[in-house]
N, C-alpha and C positions, 0 to 999 in steps of 0.2 A: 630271656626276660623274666625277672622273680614275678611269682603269683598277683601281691599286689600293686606291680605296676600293670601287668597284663588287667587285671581289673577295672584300675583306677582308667588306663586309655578306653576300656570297652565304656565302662560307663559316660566318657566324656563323649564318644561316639555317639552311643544313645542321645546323648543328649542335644547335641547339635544337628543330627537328620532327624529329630522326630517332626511328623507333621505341625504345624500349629493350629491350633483347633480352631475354625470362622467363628468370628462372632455371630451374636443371634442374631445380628439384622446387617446383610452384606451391599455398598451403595453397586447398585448396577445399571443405571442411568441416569442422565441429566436431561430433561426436556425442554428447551425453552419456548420461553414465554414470551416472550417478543421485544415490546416497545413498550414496559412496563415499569412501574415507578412507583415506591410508596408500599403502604401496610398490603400483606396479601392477607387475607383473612380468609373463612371458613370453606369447604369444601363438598362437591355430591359426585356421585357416581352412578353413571350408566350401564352396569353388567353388562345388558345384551348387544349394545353399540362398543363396548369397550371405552364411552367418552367420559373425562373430569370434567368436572366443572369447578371453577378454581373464579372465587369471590375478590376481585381483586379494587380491594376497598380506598387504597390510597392513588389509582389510577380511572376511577369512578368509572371502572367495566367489570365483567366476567368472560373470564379465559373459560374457550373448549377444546381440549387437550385428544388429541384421541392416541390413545394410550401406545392401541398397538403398534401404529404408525411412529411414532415417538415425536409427535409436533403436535403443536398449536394449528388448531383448525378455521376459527374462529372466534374473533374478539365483539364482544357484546359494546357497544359504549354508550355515553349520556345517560348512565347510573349513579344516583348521587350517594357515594359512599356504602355498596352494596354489602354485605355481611355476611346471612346468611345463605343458602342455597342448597334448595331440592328440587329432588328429580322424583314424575312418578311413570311410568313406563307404560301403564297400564292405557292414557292416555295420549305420551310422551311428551309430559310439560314440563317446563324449566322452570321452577320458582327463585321470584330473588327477590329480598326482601332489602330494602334501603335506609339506610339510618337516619338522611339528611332527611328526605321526603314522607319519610313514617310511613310507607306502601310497600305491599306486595304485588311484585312485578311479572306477569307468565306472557311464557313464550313457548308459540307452538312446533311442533315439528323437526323438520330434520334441517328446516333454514331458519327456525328460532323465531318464528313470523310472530312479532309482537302481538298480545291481547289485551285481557283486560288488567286493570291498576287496578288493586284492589285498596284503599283507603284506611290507615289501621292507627296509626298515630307516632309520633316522635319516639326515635330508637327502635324502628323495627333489625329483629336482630333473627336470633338461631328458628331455623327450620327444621321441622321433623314429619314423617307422613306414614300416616297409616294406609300399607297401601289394604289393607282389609277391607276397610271402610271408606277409603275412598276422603281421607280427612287428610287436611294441610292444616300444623300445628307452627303458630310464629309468634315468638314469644317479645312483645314491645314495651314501651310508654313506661310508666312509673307503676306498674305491678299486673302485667296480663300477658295470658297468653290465649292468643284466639284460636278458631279452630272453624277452616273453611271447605267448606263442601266443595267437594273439587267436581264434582257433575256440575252443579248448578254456578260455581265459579263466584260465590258470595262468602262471606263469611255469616254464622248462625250463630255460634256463643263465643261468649268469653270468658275466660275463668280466671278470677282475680286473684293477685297478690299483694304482700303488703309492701312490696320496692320491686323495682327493674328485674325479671328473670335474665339469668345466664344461661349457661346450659342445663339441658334439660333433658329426658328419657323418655318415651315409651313404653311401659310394661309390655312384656309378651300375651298378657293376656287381654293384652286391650283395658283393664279396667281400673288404671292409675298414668299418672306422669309424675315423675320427679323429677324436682327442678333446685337449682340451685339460685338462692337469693341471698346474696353476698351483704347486699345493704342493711339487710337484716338479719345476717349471721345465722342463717338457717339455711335448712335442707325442706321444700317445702311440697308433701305427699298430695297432688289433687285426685279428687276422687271425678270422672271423667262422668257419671252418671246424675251425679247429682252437683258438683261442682263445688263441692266444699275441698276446704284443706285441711290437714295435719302437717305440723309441723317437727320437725326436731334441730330443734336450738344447739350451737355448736359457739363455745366461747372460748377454746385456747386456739383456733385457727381463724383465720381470717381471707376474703378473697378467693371464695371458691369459684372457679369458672369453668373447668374442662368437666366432663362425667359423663361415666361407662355404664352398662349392666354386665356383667360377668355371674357364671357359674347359671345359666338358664335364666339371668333375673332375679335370682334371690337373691343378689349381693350389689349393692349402688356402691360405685368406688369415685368419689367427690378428691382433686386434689386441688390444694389450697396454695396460693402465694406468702401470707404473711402468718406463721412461719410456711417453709417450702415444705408440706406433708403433702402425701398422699392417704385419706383413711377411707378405710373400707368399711360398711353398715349394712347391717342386715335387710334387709330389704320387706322382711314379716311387720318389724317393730324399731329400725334406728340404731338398736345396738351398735358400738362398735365392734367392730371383727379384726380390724389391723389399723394400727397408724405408724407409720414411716417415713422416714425422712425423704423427700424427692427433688428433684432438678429445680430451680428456679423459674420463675415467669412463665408456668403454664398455660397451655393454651386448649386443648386438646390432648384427650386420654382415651384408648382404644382397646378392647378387650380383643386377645387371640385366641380362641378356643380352643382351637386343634392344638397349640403347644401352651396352651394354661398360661399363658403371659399378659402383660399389660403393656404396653406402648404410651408413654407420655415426653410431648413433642413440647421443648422449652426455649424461651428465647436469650436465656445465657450460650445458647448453643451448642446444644448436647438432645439426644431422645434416650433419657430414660428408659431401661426392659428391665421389669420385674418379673420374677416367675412365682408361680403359686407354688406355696410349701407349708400343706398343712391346712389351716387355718388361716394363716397370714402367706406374706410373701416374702421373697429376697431376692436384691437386684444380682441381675445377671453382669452388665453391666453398662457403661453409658456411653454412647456413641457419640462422637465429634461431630458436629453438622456447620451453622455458620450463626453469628451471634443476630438474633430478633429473628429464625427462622423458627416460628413457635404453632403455625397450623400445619395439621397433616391430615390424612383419610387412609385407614385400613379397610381394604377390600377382599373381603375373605373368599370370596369368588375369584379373583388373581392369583391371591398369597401376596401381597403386595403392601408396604405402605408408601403411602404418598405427602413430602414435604413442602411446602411453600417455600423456598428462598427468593427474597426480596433481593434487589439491587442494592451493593454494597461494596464499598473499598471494589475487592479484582472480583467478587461474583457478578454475573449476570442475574435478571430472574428468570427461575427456572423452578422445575417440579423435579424436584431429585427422588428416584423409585430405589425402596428397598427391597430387597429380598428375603426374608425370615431363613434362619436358619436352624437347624436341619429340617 
């Protein structure tokens, strides 16, 4: 055999047994969800039970998924349009906050023994909890987000906005939240102490709703629908630090620490993985998923993300679990 065929075959060998490398987020179950129908929206997580709690807005319940087991445990019903939903451990109460009914809804224990309604006003939406403090944060109405003493089961302040909160963050140090207010084309800093805002005004995107903290919290990564960016901002002063082009109809954006990634779950039908490089990022790239399956939950405690698909054409619904990869 002359030299350069003996080559040219080794090469073609090479090339057809090499491994192919997994993508960064591998599908490795389907869970379902039962006897469900309509928008799945927001999601919380139980670490120490291993249980989802999965907002399931268009079937006016919440799904309890217990992970390990890979089933649905229990269906919450007669929620009118639930949204958001937290969990705090410390007491082990379910929070679900309702869109139709403007309240937040807790339930106790490990059979969910309904409690009190807490009364907050139209559009109760995204949940957030400090569990430091012992604070449940539900951002509602036409510019607020409250903040309810979870000993005493009432709410105590409110800290206003100047339109409807979307998503929203927790500083790590406890002494801000940032929120995204879409109807006002802003990204808006509350100071949790005195309950003022700062704002920073954002005019070439539109439609921010999903938003992470990445990099310890000095970094708020806001992605926008109209155009489809993802930009990242300094989290001291606003700055921007990246803007990049991303998936369509976001919904949810999740920071990976351990592999510098970003997880953004869109309902064109793909999750977005970007990796940090530098300063900025660059997508890894976009996974197939099913089209309007645009909420998910990364549980860094698993290694896992978690997808809502709704019922649709041949899907059932179901919690589809990714695995990160390597």
């Amino acid at each position: 055999m002359r030299p350069s065929a003996f080559l040219a075959l080794a090469a073609l060998t090479l090339w057809t047994t090499a491994p192919r490398a997994e993508a960064p987020l591998v599908l490795e179950a389907k869970i379902p969800l039962g006897d469900v129908y309509g928008r799945i929206d927001h999601m919380a997580f139980d670490a120490a039970h291993q249980r989802l709690f999965v907002a399931e807005l268009g079937n006016d319940s919440v799904g309890v998924v217990d992970v390990k087991a890979g089933k649905t445990v229990k269906t919450i019903p007669r929620l009118r349009e639930p949204q958001g939903v937290g969990y705090l451990g410390s007491t082990d109460t379910l929070y679900v906050a309702s869109a139709i009914d403007g309240s937040l809804h807790l339930f106790d224990g490990a059979n969910f023994t309904p409690g009190p309604v807490i009364a907050l006003g139209k559009d109760a939406d995204n949940v957030r909890i400090d569990a430091k403090t012992g604070t449940v944060f539900v951002g509602y109405g036409a510019g607020a987000i409250a903040a309810i003493d979870a000993a005493k089961r009432t709410k105590v302040a409110d800290l206003t906005l100047r339109e409807h909160p979307e998503g929203f963050q927790l500083s790590p140090d406890g002494a801000h939240i940032f929120v995204n207010v879409p109807d006002a084309r802003e990204i808006a800093v509350l100071d949790r102490a005195s309950g003022k805002a700062t704002t920073w005004p954002v005019r070439d995107a539109r439609a921010n709703f999903p938003m992470a903290l990445e990099d310890d919290g000095q970094r708020v990564v806001a992605v926008f629908r109209r155009p489809a960016r993802l930009i990242a901002f300094s989290a001291a002063d606003g700055k921007v630090a990246a803007n990049l082009e991303s998936c369509s109809d976001a919904d949810d954006v999740f920071a990976d620490a351990r592999r510098h990634r970003l997880y953004v779950s869109c309902g064109e039908g793909v999750v977005d993985v970007f990796e940090r490089k530098g300063e900025g990022y660059a997508r890894l790239e976009q996974i197939p998923t099913v089209s309007g399956a645009r909420t998910s939950f990364f549980a860094p405690e698993l290694d896992r993300l978690f997808l809502g698909v709704r019922a649709s054409g041949g899907e059932a619904p179901a919690i589809w679990v990714f695995r990160p990869t390597p």
